[in-house]
C-alpha positions in Angstrom: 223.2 -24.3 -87.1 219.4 -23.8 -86.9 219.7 -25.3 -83.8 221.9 -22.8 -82.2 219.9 -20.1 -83.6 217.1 -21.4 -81.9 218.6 -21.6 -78.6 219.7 -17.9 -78.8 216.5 -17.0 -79.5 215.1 -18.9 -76.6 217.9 -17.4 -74.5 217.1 -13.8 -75.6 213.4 -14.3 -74.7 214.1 -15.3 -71.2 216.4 -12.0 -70.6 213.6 -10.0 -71.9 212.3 -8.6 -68.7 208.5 -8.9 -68.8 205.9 -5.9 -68.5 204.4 -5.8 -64.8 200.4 -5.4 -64.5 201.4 -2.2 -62.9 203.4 -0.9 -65.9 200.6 -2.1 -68.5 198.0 -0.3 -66.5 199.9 3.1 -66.2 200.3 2.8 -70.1 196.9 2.1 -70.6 196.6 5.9 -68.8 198.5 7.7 -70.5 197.6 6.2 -74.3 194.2 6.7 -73.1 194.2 9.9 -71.2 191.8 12.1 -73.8 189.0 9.8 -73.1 189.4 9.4 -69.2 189.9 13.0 -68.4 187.1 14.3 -69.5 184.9 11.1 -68.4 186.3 11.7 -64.6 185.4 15.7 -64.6 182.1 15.1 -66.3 181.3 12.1 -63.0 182.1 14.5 -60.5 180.1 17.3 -61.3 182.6 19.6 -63.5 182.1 21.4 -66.7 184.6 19.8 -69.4 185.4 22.4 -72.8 187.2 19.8 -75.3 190.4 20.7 -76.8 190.4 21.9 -80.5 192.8 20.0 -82.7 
Protein backbone atom coordinates (compact mmCIF):
# COMPACT_ATOMS: atom_id res chain seq x y z
CA UNK A 1 0.00 0.00 0.00
CA UNK A 2 2.71 2.61 0.95
CA UNK A 3 4.21 1.64 -1.98
CA UNK A 4 1.46 2.72 -4.34
CA UNK A 5 1.12 5.82 -2.47
CA UNK A 6 4.50 6.58 -3.10
CA UNK A 7 4.29 6.08 -6.71
CA UNK A 8 1.30 8.42 -7.08
CA UNK A 9 3.04 10.90 -5.41
CA UNK A 10 6.03 10.56 -7.63
CA UNK A 11 3.57 10.52 -10.56
CA UNK A 12 1.78 13.75 -9.39
CA UNK A 13 5.12 15.59 -9.07
CA UNK A 14 6.16 14.94 -12.54
CA UNK A 15 2.61 16.40 -13.98
CA UNK A 16 3.27 19.43 -11.97
CA UNK A 17 4.29 21.75 -14.66
CA UNK A 18 7.39 23.61 -13.30
CA UNK A 19 7.68 27.53 -12.90
CA UNK A 20 9.83 29.07 -15.92
CA UNK A 21 12.74 31.72 -14.93
CA UNK A 22 10.55 33.97 -16.90
CA UNK A 23 7.39 33.43 -14.78
CA UNK A 24 9.57 33.64 -11.36
CA UNK A 25 11.08 36.85 -12.47
CA UNK A 26 7.70 38.59 -13.50
CA UNK A 27 6.46 37.53 -9.92
CA UNK A 28 9.30 38.76 -8.35
CA UNK A 29 7.83 42.28 -10.07
CA UNK A 30 4.88 42.47 -9.17
CA UNK A 31 5.37 41.13 -5.22
CA UNK A 32 7.99 43.67 -5.30
CA UNK A 33 6.71 46.54 -7.23
CA UNK A 34 6.52 49.25 -4.05
CA UNK A 35 10.18 49.14 -3.75
CA UNK A 36 11.18 49.16 -7.59
CA UNK A 37 8.99 51.93 -8.65
CA UNK A 38 10.00 54.39 -6.76
CA UNK A 39 13.83 53.20 -6.99
CA UNK A 40 13.48 53.50 -11.07
CA UNK A 41 11.90 57.22 -10.92
CA UNK A 42 14.27 58.34 -8.22
CA UNK A 43 17.54 56.91 -10.98
CA UNK A 44 16.18 58.76 -13.74
CA UNK A 45 15.85 62.03 -12.38
CA UNK A 46 12.00 62.16 -11.24
CA UNK A 47 10.48 63.36 -8.08
CA UNK A 48 8.77 60.27 -6.30
CA UNK A 49 5.65 61.44 -3.40
CA UNK A 50 5.11 57.85 -1.51
CA UNK A 51 1.68 56.61 -1.12
CA UNK A 52 -0.05 57.02 2.28
CA UNK A 53 -1.34 53.74 3.77
Amino acid sequence: MASTTATAMVKANKEVKKVTLWERFKNYLIENVDIIAPGIIMMNGGTYFPKLK
